[in-house]
KEVEXBA-871413 format. One line per field, with one value per residue (C-alpha): residue number from 1; x, z, y. Coordinates in Angstrom, 2 decimals. Layout:
N
nr <- [NUM  ...]
xx <- [X  ...]
zz <- [Z  ...]
yy <- [Y  ...]
This chain:
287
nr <- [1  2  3  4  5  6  7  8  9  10  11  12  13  14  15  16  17  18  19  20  21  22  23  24  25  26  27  28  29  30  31  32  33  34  35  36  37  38  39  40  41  42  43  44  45  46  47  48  49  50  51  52  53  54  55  56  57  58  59  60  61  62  63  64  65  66  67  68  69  70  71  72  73  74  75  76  77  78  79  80  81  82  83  84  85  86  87  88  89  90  91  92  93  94  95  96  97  98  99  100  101  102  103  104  105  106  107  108  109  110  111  112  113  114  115  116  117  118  119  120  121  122  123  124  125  126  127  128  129  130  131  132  133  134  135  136  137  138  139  140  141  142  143  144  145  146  147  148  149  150  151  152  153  154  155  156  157  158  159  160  161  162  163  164  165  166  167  168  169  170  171  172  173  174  175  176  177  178  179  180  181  182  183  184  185  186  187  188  189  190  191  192  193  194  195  196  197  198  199  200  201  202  203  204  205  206  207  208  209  210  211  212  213  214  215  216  217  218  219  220  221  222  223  224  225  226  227  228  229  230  231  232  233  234  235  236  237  238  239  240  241  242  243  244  245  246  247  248  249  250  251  252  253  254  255  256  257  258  259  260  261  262  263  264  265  266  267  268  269  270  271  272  273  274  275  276  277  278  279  280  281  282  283  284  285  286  287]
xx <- [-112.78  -109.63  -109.18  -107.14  -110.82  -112.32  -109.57  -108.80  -112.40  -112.19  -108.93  -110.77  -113.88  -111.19  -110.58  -114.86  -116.91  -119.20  -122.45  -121.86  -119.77  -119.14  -116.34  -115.04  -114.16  -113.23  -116.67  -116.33  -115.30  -116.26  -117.63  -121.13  -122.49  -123.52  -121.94  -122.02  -120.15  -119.72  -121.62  -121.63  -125.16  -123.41  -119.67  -120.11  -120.13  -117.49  -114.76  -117.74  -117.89  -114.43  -113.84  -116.50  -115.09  -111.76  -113.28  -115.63  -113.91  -115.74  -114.96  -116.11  -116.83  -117.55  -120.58  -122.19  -126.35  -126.38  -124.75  -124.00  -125.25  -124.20  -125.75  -127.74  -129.69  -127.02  -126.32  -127.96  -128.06  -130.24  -130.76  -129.91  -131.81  -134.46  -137.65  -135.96  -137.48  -136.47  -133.19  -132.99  -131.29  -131.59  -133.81  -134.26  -136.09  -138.85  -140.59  -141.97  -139.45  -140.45  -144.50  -143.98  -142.32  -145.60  -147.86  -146.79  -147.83  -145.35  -144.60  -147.76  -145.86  -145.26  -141.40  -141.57  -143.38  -141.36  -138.00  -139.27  -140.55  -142.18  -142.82  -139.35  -137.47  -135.76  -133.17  -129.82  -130.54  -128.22  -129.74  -127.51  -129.21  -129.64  -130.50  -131.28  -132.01  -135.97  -136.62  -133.81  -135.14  -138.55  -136.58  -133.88  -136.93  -138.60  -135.00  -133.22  -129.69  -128.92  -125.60  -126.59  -124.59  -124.97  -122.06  -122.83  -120.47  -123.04  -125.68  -123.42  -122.55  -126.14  -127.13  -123.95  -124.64  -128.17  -127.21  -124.89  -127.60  -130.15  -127.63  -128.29  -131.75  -132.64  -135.70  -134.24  -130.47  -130.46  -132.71  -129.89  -127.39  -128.39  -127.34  -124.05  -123.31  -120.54  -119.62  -119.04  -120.33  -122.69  -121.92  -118.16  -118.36  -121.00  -119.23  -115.96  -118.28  -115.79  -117.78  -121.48  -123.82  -126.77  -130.02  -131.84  -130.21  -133.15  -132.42  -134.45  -132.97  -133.93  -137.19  -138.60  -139.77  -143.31  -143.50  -146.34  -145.25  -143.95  -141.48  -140.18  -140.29  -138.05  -135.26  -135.05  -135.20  -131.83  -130.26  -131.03  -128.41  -125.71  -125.83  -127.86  -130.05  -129.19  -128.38  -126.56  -129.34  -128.88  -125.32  -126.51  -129.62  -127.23  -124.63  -127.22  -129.03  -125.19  -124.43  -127.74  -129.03  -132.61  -133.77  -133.50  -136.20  -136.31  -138.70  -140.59  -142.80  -145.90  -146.62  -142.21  -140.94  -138.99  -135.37  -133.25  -131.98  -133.85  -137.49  -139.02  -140.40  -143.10  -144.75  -146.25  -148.10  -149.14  -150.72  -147.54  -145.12  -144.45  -141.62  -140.09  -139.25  -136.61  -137.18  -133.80  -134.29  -136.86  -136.90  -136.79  -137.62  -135.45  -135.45]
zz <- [101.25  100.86  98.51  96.03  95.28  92.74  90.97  90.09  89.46  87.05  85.58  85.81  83.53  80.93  79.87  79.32  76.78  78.71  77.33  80.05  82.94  85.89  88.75  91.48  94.76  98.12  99.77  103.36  105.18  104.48  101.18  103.32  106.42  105.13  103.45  99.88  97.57  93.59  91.34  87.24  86.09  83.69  82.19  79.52  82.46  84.37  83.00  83.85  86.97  87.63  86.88  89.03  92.21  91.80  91.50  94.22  96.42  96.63  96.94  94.11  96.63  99.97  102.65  102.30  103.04  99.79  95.96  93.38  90.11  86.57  83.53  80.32  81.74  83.34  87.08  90.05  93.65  95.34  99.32  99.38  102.85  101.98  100.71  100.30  97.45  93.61  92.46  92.09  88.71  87.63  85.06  82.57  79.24  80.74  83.74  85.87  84.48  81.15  82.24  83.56  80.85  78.32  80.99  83.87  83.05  81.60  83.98  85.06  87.70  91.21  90.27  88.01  89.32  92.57  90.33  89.28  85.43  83.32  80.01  78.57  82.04  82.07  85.32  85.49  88.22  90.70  92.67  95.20  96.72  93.40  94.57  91.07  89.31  88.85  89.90  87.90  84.01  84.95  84.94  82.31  79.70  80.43  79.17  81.95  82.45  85.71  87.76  89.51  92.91  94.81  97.66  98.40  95.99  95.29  94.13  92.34  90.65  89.82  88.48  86.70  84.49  84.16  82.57  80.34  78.90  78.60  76.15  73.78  73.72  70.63  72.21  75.96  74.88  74.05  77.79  79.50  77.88  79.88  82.81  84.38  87.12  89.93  92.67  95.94  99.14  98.09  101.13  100.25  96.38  96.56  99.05  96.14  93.71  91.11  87.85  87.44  90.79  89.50  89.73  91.61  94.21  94.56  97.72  98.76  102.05  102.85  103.51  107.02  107.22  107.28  103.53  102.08  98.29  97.69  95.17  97.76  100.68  98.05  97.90  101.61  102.34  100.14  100.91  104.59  105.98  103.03  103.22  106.90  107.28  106.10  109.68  108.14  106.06  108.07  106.73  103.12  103.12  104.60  101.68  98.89  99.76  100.25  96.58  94.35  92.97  92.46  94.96  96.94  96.92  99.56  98.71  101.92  103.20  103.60  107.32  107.72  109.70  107.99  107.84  110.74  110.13  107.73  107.35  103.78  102.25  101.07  100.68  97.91  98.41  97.11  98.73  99.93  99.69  99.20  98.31  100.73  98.48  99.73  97.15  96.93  93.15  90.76  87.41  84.31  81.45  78.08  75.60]
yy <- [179.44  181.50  184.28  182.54  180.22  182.07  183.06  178.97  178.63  181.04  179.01  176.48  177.93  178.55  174.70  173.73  175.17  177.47  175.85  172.89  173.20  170.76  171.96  169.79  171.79  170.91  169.04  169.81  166.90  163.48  161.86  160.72  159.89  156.35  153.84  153.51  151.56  151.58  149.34  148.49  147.04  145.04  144.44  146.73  149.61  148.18  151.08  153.70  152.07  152.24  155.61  157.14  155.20  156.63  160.46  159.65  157.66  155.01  151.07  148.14  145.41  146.56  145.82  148.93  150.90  152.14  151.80  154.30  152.23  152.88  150.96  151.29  154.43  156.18  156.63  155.70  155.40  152.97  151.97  148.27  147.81  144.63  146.20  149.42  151.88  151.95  153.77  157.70  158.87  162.53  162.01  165.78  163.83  161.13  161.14  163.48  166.04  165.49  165.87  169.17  170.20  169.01  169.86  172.50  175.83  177.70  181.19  180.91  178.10  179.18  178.66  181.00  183.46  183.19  183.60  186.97  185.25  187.97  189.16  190.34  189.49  186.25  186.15  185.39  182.60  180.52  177.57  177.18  174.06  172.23  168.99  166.89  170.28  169.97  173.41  174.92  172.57  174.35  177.46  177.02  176.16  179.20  180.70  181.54  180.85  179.09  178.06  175.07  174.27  171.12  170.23  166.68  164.32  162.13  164.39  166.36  163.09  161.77  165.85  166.26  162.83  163.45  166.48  164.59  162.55  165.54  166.98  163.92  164.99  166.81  169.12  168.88  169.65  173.06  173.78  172.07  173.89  176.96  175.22  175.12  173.01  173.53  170.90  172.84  174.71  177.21  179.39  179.44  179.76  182.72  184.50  183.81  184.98  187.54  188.78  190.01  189.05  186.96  188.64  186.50  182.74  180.28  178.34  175.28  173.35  170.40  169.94  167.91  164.60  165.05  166.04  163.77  163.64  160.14  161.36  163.32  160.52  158.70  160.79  162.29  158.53  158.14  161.72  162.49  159.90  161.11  164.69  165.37  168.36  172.07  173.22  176.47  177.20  180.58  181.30  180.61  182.64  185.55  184.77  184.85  188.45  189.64  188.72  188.59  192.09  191.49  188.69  185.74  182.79  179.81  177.66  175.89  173.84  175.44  175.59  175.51  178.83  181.17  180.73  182.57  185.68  188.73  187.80  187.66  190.74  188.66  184.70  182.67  179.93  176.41  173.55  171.88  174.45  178.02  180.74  183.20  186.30  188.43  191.49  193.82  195.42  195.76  193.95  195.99  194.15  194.38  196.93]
C-alpha cells in the first residue's frame, strides 16, 4: 500500500458515524478462486440482490460452485455442489453466537484471557483476520472496542451485513456498536496504520483441515477454495508486533507449530486450540 492509503482512509472515516464503520479497499487480485454467482431468495430481495452484485462483482445467472444468497434473514453463501452443507450467514443475535453470549464465561474465556481481559483493563483490540467476527462479539461484549479486518470480498460482505442486522437488536446493538469493520489486507492497512497503535492485534489464520468441530468443517469447506490458505501469515504476524503496544495473540490449533518468524513469549491452551501470546507491554488498569 502506498503512502497516500491511510490518509484516504482517514477521509474516508470522516463521511460514517464512527459507531459503525465498513471501508472498501483494494482486495489483492481477484474477487475468488471459485465461482460464485449472486442470488435473491425471493422478488422482494431482488434490488438487494442487485446491488450487492454490482459492489461485488458478481453475475445474476451464471453456472457457478457457490452463491452469495440474500433473503428474509439476510445474506448468505452456500456451496451448491449436490449434498453440499447448509448456508453460512454471520449470525451476532441467535445461534451459537447468541449461546455464548448467555452461556460462555464471561473473562474467565480463553479469548479473553488471551486478549489481556482484566479487572479495570478493557483493550483497544484489532482482529486482523476477522473471519465472521465470533471471536471479536465475545470480545466487544466484554467492552472492548475492536477494528475488525477481513480481506476476502465475500466475507467482508457476509460480516459487514451481519453486523447490520445485530444493530437492530435491542440487547446485541449497543455490543456491535463497538465494532468497526474495514474491508482490506490486514498486512497493508496495519503497516498504514496513522493515529493511536491498538494495544493488543488478535490474529487467527486459517486453521488446517484436520480441525474436528463441525461448525468449523462447514465454513473451511465454503472458504478454503475462495480465499486459499494464509501463506503470509508470516508477514502479518511481523506487521502486528511492529504496530500493537501491548500484545499480539494468534490463536491455533492446538498441536499447530508456531507461526514463522519471533516465537511466542508464552501459550494458552484449550482442548482444540490455543493462543500464542506475544507480550510487548504491561497492562495498567484505569484509574
Amino acid at each position: 500500500m502506498q503512502r497516500g492509503t491511510s490518509s484516504r482512509i482517514d477521509r474516508l472515516l470522516e463521511h460514517f458515524e464512527p459507531s459503525f464503520i465498513v471501508i472498501f479497499l483494494m482486495m489483492n487480485g481477484k474477487l475468488a478462486k471459485a465461482t460464485v454467482r449472486m442470488e435473491s431468495l425471493a422478488p422482494a430481495f431482488d434490488l438487494a440482490a442487485s446491488k450487492w452484485a454490482e459492489r461485488l462483482g458478481l453475475p445474476i445467472e451464471a453456472e457457478a460452485e457457490f452463491a452469495l444468497q440474500v433473503g428474509r434473514e439476510g445474506l448468505q453463501l452456500i456451496e451448491l455442489a449436490q449434498n453440499a452443507a447448509g448456508p453460512i450467514r454471520a449470525d451476532f443475535v441467535t445461534g451459537a453466537v447468541a449461546h455464548r453470549r448467555l452461556y460462555g464465561g464471561g473473562n474467565g474465556q480463553m479469548t479473553a484471557k488471551a486478549a489481556g481481559i482484566q479487572p479495570g483493563i478493557r483493550p483497544v483490540v484489532v482482529d486482523a483476520t476477522a473471519g465472521l467476527g465470533r471471536d471479536a462479539f465475545v470480545l466487544a461484549r466484554l467492552g472492548c472496542e475492536l477494528t475488525l479486518i477481513e480481506r476476502h470480498p465475500l466475507i467482508s460482505a457476509l460480516l459487514e451485513d451481519g453486523l447490520q442486522r445485530a444493530l437492530a437488536d435491542r440487547e446485541v446493538g449497543p455490543i456491535v456498536e463497538r465494532m468497526r469493520l474495514i474491508g482490506g489486507d490486514a498486512i497493508d492497512i496495519l503497516s498504514a496504520w496513522n493515529g493511536e497503535p491498538p494495544q493488543v492485534i488478535y490474529l487467527d489464520p486459517m486453521f488446517p483441515l484436520r480441525e474436528k468441530s463441525a461448525l468449523v468443517k462447514k465454513e473451511m469447506r465454503l472458504f478454503r477454495p475462495l480465499a486459499g490458505d494464509d501463506d503470509d501469515a508470516p508477514a502479518l504476524l511481523e506487521a502486528a508486533l511492529t504496530l500493537a503496544s501491548h500484545r499480539v495473540v494468534v490463536k491455533r490449533p492446538r498441536k499447530a507449530p508456531a507461526i514463522t518468524g519471533e516465537q511466542p513469549g508464552y501459550v494458552l491452551e484449550g482442548k482444540s486450540s490455543r493462543f500464542d501470546i506475544y507480550p510487548k507491554k504491561t497492562f495498567k488498569a484505569e484509574g
